[in-house]
NUDRENKE-240103 format. One record per residue (C-alpha): residue number from 1; residue in one letter; chain; x negated, y negated, z negated. Coordinates in steps of 0.05 Angstrom, whole numbers. Last residue first. Example, Ala and Ser with C-alpha at 12.3 -4.5 7.8 and 13.67 -1.06 7.14 Angstrom:
// residues 2
{r 2, 'S', 'A', {-273, 21, -143}}
{r 1, 'A', 'A', {-246, 90, -156}}
This chain:
// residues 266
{r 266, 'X', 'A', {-2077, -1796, -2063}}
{r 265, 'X', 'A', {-2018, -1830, -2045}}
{r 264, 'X', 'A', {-2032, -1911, -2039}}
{r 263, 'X', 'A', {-1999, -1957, -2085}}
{r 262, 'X', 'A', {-1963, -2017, -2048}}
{r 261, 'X', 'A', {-1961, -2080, -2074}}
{r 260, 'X', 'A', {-1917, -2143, -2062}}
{r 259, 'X', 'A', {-1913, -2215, -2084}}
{r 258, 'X', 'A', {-1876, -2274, -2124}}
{r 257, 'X', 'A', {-1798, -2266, -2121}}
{r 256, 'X', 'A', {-1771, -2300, -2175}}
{r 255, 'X', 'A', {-1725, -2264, -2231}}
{r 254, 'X', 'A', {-1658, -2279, -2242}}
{r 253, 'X', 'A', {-1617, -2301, -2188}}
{r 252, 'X', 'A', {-1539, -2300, -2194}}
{r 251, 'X', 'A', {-1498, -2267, -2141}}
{r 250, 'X', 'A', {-1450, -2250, -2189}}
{r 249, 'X', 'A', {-1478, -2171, -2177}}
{r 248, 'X', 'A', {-1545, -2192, -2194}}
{r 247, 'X', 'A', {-1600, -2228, -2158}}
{r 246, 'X', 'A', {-1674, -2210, -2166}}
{r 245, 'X', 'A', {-1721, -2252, -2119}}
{r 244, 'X', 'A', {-1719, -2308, -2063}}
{r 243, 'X', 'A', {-1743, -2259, -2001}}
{r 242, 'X', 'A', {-1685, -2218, -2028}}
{r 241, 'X', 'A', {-1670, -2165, -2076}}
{r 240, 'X', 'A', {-1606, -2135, -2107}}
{r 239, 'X', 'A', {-1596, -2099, -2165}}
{r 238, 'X', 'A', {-1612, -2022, -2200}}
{r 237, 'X', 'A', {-1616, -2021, -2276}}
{r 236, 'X', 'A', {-1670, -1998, -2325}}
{r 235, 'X', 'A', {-1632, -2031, -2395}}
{r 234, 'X', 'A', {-1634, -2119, -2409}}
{r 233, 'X', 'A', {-1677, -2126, -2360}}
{r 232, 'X', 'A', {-1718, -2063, -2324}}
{r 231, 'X', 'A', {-1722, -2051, -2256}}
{r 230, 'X', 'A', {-1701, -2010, -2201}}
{r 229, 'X', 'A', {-1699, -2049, -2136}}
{r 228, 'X', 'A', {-1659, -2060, -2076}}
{r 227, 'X', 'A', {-1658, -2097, -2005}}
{r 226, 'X', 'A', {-1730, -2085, -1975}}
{r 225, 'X', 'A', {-1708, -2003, -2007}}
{r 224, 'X', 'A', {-1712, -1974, -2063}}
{r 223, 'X', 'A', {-1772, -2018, -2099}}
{r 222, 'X', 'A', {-1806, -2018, -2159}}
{r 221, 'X', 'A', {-1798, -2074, -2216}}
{r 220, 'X', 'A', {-1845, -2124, -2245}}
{r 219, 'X', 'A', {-1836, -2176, -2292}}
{r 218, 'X', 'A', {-1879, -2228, -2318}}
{r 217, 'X', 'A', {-1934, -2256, -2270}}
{r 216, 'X', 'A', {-1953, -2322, -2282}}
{r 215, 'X', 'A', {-1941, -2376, -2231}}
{r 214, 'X', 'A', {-1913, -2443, -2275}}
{r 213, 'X', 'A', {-1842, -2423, -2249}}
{r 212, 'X', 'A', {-1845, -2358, -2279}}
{r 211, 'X', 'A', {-1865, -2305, -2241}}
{r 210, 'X', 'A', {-1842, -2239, -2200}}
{r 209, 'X', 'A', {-1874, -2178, -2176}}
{r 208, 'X', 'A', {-1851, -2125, -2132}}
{r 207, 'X', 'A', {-1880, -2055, -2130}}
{r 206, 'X', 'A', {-1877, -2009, -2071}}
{r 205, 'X', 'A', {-1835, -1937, -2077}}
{r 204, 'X', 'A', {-1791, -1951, -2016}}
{r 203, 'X', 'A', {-1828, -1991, -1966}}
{r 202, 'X', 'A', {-1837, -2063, -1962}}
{r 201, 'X', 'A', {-1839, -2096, -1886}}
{r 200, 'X', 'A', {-1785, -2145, -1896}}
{r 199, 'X', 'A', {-1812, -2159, -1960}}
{r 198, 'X', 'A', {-1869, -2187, -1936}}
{r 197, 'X', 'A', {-1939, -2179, -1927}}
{r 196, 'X', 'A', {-1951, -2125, -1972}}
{r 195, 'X', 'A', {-2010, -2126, -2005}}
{r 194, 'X', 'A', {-2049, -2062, -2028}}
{r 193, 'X', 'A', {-2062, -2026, -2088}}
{r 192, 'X', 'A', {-2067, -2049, -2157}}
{r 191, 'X', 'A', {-2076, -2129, -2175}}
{r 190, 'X', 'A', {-2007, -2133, -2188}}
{r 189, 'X', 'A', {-2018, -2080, -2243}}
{r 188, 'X', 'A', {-2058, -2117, -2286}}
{r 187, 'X', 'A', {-2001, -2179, -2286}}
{r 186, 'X', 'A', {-1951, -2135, -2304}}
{r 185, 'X', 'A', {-1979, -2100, -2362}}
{r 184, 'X', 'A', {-2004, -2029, -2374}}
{r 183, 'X', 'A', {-2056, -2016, -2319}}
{r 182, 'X', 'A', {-2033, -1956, -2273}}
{r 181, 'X', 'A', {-2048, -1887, -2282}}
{r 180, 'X', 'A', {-2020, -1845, -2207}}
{r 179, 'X', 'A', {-1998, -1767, -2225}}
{r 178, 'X', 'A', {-1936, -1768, -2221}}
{r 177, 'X', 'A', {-1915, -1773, -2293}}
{r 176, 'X', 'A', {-1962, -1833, -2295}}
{r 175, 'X', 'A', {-1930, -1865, -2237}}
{r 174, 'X', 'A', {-1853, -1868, -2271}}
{r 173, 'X', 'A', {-1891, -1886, -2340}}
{r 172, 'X', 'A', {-1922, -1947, -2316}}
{r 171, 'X', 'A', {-1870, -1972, -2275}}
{r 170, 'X', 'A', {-1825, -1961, -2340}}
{r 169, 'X', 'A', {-1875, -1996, -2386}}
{r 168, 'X', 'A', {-1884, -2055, -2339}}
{r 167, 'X', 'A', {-1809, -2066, -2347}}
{r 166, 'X', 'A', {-1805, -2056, -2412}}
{r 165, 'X', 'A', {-1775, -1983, -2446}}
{r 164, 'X', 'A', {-1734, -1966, -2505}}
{r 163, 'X', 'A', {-1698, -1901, -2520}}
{r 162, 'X', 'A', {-1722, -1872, -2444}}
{r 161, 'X', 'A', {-1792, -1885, -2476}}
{r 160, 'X', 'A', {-1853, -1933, -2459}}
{r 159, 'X', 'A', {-1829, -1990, -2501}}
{r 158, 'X', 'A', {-1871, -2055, -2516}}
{r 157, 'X', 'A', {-1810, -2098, -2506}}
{r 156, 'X', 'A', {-1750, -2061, -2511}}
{r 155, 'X', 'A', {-1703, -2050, -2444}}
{r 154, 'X', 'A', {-1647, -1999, -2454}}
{r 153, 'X', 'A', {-1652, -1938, -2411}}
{r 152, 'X', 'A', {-1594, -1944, -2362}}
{r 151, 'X', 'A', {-1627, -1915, -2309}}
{r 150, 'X', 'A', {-1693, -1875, -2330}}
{r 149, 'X', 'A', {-1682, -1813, -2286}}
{r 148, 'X', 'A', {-1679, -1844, -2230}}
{r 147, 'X', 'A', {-1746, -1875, -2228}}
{r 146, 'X', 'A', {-1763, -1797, -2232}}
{r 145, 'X', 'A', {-1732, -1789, -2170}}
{r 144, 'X', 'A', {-1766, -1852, -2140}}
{r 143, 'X', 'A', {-1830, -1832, -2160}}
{r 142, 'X', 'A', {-1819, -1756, -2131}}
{r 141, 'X', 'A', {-1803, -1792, -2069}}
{r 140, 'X', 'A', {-1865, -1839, -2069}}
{r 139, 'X', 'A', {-1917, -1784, -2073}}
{r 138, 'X', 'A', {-1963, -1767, -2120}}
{r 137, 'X', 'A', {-1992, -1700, -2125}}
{r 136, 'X', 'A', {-1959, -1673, -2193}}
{r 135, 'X', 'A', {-1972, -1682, -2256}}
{r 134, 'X', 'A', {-1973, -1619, -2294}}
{r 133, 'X', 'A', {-1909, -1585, -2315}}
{r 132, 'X', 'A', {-1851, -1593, -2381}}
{r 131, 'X', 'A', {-1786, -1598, -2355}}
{r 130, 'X', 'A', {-1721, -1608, -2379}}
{r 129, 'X', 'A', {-1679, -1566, -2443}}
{r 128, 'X', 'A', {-1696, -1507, -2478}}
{r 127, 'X', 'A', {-1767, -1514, -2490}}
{r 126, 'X', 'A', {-1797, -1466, -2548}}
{r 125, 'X', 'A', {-1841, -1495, -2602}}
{r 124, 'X', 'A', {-1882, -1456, -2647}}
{r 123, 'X', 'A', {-1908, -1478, -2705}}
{r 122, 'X', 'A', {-1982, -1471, -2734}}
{r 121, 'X', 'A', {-2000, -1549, -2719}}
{r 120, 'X', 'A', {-1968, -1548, -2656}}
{r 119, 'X', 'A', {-1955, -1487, -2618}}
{r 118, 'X', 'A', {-1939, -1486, -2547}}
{r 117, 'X', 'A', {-1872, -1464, -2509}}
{r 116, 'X', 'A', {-1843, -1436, -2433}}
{r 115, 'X', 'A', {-1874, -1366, -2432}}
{r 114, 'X', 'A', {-1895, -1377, -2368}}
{r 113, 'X', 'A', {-1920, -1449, -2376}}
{r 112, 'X', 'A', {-1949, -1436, -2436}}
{r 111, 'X', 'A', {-1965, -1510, -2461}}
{r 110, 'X', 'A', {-2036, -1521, -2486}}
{r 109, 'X', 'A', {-2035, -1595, -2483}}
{r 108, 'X', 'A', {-1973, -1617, -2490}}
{r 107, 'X', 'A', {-1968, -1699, -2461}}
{r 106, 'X', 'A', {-1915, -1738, -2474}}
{r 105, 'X', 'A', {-1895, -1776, -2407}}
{r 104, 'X', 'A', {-1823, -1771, -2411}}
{r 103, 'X', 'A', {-1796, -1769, -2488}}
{r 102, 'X', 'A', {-1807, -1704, -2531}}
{r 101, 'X', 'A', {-1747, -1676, -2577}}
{r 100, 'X', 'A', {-1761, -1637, -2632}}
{r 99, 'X', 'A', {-1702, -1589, -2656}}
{r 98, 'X', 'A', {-1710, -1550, -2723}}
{r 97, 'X', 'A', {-1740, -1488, -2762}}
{r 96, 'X', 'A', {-1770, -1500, -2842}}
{r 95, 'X', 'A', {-1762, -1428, -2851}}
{r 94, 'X', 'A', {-1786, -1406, -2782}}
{r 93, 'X', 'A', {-1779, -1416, -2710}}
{r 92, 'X', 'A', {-1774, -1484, -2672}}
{r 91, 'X', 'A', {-1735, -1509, -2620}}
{r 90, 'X', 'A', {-1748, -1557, -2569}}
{r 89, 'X', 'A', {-1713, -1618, -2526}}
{r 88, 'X', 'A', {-1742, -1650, -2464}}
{r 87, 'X', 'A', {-1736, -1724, -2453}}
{r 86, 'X', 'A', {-1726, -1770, -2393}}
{r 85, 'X', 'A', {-1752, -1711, -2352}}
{r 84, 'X', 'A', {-1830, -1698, -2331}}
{r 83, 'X', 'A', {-1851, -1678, -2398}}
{r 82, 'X', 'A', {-1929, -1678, -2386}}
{r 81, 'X', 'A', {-1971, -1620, -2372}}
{r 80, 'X', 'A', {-2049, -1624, -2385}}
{r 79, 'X', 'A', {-2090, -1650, -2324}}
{r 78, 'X', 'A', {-2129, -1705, -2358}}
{r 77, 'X', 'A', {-2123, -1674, -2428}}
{r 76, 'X', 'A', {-2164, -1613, -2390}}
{r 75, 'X', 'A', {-2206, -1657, -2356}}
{r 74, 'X', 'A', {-2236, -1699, -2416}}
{r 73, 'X', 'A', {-2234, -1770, -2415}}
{r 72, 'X', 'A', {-2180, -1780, -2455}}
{r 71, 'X', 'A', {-2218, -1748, -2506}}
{r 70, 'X', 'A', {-2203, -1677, -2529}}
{r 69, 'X', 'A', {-2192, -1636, -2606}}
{r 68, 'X', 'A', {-2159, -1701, -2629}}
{r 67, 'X', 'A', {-2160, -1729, -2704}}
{r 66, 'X', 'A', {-2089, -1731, -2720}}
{r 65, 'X', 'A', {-2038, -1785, -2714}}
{r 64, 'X', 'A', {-1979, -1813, -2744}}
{r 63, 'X', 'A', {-1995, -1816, -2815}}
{r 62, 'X', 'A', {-2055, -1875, -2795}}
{r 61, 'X', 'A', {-2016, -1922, -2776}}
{r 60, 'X', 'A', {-2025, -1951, -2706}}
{r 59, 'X', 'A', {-2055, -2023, -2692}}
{r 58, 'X', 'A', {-2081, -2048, -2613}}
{r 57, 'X', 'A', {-2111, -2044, -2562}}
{r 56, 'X', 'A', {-2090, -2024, -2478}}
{r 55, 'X', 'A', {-2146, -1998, -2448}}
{r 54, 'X', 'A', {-2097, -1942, -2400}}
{r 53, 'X', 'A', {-2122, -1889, -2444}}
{r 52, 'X', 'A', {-2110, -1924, -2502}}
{r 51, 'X', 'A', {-2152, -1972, -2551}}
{r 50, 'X', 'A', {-2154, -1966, -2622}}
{r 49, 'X', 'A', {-2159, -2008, -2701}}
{r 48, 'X', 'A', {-2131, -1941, -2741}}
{r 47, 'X', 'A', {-2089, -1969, -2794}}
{r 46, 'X', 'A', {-2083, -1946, -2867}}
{r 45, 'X', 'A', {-2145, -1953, -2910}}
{r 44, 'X', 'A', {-2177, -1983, -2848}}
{r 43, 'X', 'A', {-2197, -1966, -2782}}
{r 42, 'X', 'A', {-2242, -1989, -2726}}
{r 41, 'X', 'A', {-2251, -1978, -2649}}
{r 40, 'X', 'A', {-2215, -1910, -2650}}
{r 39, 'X', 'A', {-2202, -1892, -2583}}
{r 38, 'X', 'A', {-2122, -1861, -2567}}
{r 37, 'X', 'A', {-2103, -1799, -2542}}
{r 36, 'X', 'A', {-2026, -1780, -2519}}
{r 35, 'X', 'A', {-1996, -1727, -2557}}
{r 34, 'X', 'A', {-1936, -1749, -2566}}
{r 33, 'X', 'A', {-1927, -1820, -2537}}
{r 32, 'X', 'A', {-1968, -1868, -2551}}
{r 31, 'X', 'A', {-1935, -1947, -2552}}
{r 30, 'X', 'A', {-1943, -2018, -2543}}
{r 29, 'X', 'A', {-1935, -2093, -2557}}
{r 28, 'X', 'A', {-1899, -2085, -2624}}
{r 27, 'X', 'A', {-1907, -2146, -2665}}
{r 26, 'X', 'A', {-1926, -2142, -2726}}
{r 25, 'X', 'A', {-1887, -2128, -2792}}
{r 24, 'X', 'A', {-1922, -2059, -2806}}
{r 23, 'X', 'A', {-1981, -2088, -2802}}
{r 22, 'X', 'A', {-2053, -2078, -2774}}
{r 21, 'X', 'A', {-2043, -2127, -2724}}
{r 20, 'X', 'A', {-2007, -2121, -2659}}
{r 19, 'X', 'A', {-1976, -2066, -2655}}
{r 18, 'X', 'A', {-1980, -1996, -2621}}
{r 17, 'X', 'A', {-1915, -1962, -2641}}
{r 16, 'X', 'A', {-1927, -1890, -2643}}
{r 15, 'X', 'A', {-1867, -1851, -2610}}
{r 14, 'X', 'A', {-1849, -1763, -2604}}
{r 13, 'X', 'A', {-1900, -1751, -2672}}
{r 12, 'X', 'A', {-1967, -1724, -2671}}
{r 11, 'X', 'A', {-2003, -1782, -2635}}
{r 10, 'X', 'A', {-2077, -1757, -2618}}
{r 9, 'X', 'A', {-2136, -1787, -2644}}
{r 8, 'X', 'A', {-2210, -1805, -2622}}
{r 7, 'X', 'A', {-2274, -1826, -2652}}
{r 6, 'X', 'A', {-2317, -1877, -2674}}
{r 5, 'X', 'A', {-2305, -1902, -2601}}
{r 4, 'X', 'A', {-2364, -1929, -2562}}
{r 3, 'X', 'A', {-2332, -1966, -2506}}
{r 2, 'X', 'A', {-2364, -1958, -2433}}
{r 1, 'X', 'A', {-2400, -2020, -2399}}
């Protein structure tokens, strides 16, 4: 059965932390990115009580959002352009003028693709550095590319930006940007697509998953090849992979091989 949402908002700056509990204090366990749309469920004098696109819930403060003119349901947010590069950098015009710079995956609805700029809250914004476009078709390469473009990101948990990303946040992001929404944790998202029987038959762009020793799913990373993955621990890194798991340069294992999934193109 559908949620009822009081309403919806819209993040308004480039990060929202999602937390926890309504406190500043709490843990972090997600994020919106600008202008992503978010369910209210409840709300108090300073926390909005929501769930995301993707039904992830949790707290955001109120000051960073804005009551949204679309739902997440609604076509046009649907198909709105994203920033497709780690970040894309703007300029604005007028007394108070500055830089804003929007992480991968924010979402500018009403971007002039022509004219290269949208206007937020009577400002305009003009890109002058990476792309802004709508997501594209999926298909594994483009993942991969965009993949790419996170290396070296440093791993946060809860993070869904090249500043600070988790490992289910970057597969997350790398398909949303193309065009694919997957489920925001690992576990979810091992139960996406198809199983692969092994990894000698993986394909470039399928998802690995690895547990801990008492079987749940905790880390997930996508695959380059049956014999490397991009993945993030400790920043989005490229390592070795084997039928065992995750082994770094020192040939030391670090993450346990527990299945395969590959996401069909649509």
């Amino acid at each position: 059965m559908a949620m009822e949402y009081q309403s919806f908002v819209e993040s308004r700056v480039p990060v929202v932390p999602v937390r926890a509990k309504g406190q500043e204090q709490a843990e972090m366990v997600s994020q919106l990115l600008w202008g992503e749309v978010a369910g209210v469920i409840s709300e108090t004098e300073r926390w909005f009580e929501i769930e995301s696109a993707d039904g992830y819930r949790g707290w955001i403060g109120r000051k960073m959002v804005r009551p949204a003119r679309l739902s997440f349901m609604d076509m046009a947010y649907v198909e709105s352009p994203v920033v497709k590069t780690a970040f894309a950098a703007f300029v604005s015009t007028g007394a108070d003028a500055g830089s804003l710079y929007l992480p991968m995956g924010s979402r500018i609805v009403g971007f002039q693709k022509v004219e290269r700029r949208f206007c937020f809250e009577q400002r305009q914004y003009q890109l002058v550095q990476g792309e802004v476009d709508s997501p594209c078709r999926f298909s594994v390469e483009q993942c991969l590319c965009t993949a790419r473009q996170l290396l070296h990101a440093p791993y946060l948990w809860g993070g869904r930006n090249f500043m600070g990303i988790d490992c289910s946040g970057f597969v997350q992001l790398v398909f949303s940007v193309n065009g694919v929404s997957l489920p925001r944790d690992a576990w979810q998202q091992a139960l996406c697509g198809e199983e692969v029987a092994s990894l000698t038959e993986a394909l470039p762009g399928d998802l690995a998953f690895f547990s801990r020793p008492e079987g749940r799913i905790s880390h997930v990373g996508l695959l380059l090849s049956p014999h490397q993955i991009v993945h993030a621990s400790g920043c989005v890194r490229i390592d070795g992979i084997d039928d065992r798991g995750i082994y770094t340069e020192q040939a030391i294992y670090t993450h346990s091989l527990t299945s395969i999934r590959r996401i069909k193109e649509r």
